[in-house]
C-alpha positions, 0 to 999 in steps of 0.5 A: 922162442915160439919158433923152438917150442913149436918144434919141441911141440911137434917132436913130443907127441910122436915120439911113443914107440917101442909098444906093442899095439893091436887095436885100430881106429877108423883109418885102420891105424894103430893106437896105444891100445893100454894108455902106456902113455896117458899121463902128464909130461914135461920137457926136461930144463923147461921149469914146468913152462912146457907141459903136454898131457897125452890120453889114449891117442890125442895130446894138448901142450900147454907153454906157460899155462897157455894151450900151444897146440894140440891133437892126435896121434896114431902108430905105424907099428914101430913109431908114433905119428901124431898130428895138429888139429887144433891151434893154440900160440904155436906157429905151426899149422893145422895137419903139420906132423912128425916123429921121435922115440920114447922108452923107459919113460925117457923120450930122446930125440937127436934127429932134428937140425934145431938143436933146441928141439934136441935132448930128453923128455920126462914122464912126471909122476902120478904123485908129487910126494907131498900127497898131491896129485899134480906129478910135482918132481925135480931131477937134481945130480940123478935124485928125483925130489919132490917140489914141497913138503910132505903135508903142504899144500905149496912149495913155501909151506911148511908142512908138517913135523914128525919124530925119526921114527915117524918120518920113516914111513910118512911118504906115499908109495913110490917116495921115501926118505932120502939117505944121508948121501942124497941130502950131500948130492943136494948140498953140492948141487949148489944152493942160495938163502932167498925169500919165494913168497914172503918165506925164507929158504934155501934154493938148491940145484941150478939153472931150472932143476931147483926146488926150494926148501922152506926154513920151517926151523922145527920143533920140541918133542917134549914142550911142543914148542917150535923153534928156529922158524924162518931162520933155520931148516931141518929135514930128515934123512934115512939114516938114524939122527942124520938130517939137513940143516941150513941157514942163510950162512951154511948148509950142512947134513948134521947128527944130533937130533934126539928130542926134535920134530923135523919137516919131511922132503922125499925122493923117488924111490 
């Protein structure tokens, strides 16, 4: 497993071409001159294990929260050439190098006889949705969703609850609503009644592109009171009175809401 990540470790931070670059460093080597990629990456099916921050020419991977290698990286006009200069649990050595090709936020590499190293990588984004800045999203059936709940501060929360018309307008810039076929494609994407920290739930999708969605039941417009908690979850859709509904025997997108409070999930926009 080390032995594979090590080498995933080494495609990555190499892999920043396709950008215009005019600024030298000592060496005289190119460096990403407008921080294109500074930012936070994940390997795609990793769950979050393998997560490397890059800022303007130098990179640190993390597998599990442990630091896994790290150093710098400079261009040669065309590719990204990057370099360890610090050891963490990988296994490869200090001055080890490589390359790849990154576009559109999607690195591909292909050109490695380890097929584990083999496939695509993602730039997360600034935003998880739910107002938290920790890049927190999950592909699922092509629908970039957000790890939890618009007003929670962890996957298990519950949120908070908010008419139709106020779910419109309550994800951050980048993020809405999804529409009532997205909330389908979740459906299909499979799901399992589970409990995640003492809180019960549906897990949708499969494999590691899964999130889990709380059954924070919701609550009565009028009375204020809640109902359905912990047995039942309603999310809303974009689409007027549409929504999710699940239990621990069906899941379902559902029309009649008029009168209740429903939690928020969001998707990419």
């Amino acid at each position: 497993m080390r032995k594979n990540l090590e080498y995933f470790v080494m495609v990555l931070f190499v892999g920043l071409s396709f950008v215009s670059c005019d600024k030298d460093n000592d060496g005289g080597e190119k460096i990403n001159p407008d921080n294109l990629f500074a930012g936070t990456w994940e390997r795609d099916g990793s769950g979050g294990d393998v997560i490397v921050v890059l800022t303007e020419s130098t990179w640190t991977a993390t597998y599990q929260g442990s630091l896994y290698n790290s150093g710098t990286y400079t261009y040669d006009g065309n590719t990204a050439i990057w370099k360890i200069t610090n050891k963490g649990i990988g296994s490869a050595n200090v001055g080890d190098a490589g390359s790849a090709i990154i576009s559109n936020n999607k690195m591909t590499v292909s050109s490695f006889s380890d097929e584990d190293m083999n496939g695509q990588y993602t730039k997360q984004a600034s935003t998880d949705g739910g107002g938290n800045d920790n890049g927190d999203w999950i592909l699922i059936n092509g629908v970039k969703w957000t790890t939890r709940n618009v007003g929670a501060s962890s996957p298990e929360d519950y949120g908070n609850y908010y008419t139709d018309t106020q779910a419109q307008t309550v994800c951050p810039t980048g993020w809405r609503l999804p529409t009532r076929a997205e909330l389908q494609l979740l459906i299909n994407s499979g799901s399992t009644w589970t409990t995640q920290n003492g809180v019960n739930g549906r897990r949708f999708g499969s494999g590691t592109n899964t999130i889990f969605l709380p059954a924070a039941g919701a609550r009565y417009r009028n009375s204020g009171n809640f109902f359905a908690v912990d047995t039942d979850g309603y999310y809303w859709s974009n689409t007027e009175y549409y929504h999710l509904n699940f239990n621990s025997s069906r899941t379902r997108t559902y029309e009649y809401a008029n009168g209740y409070d429903f939690c928020v999930r969001c998707v990419a926009e």
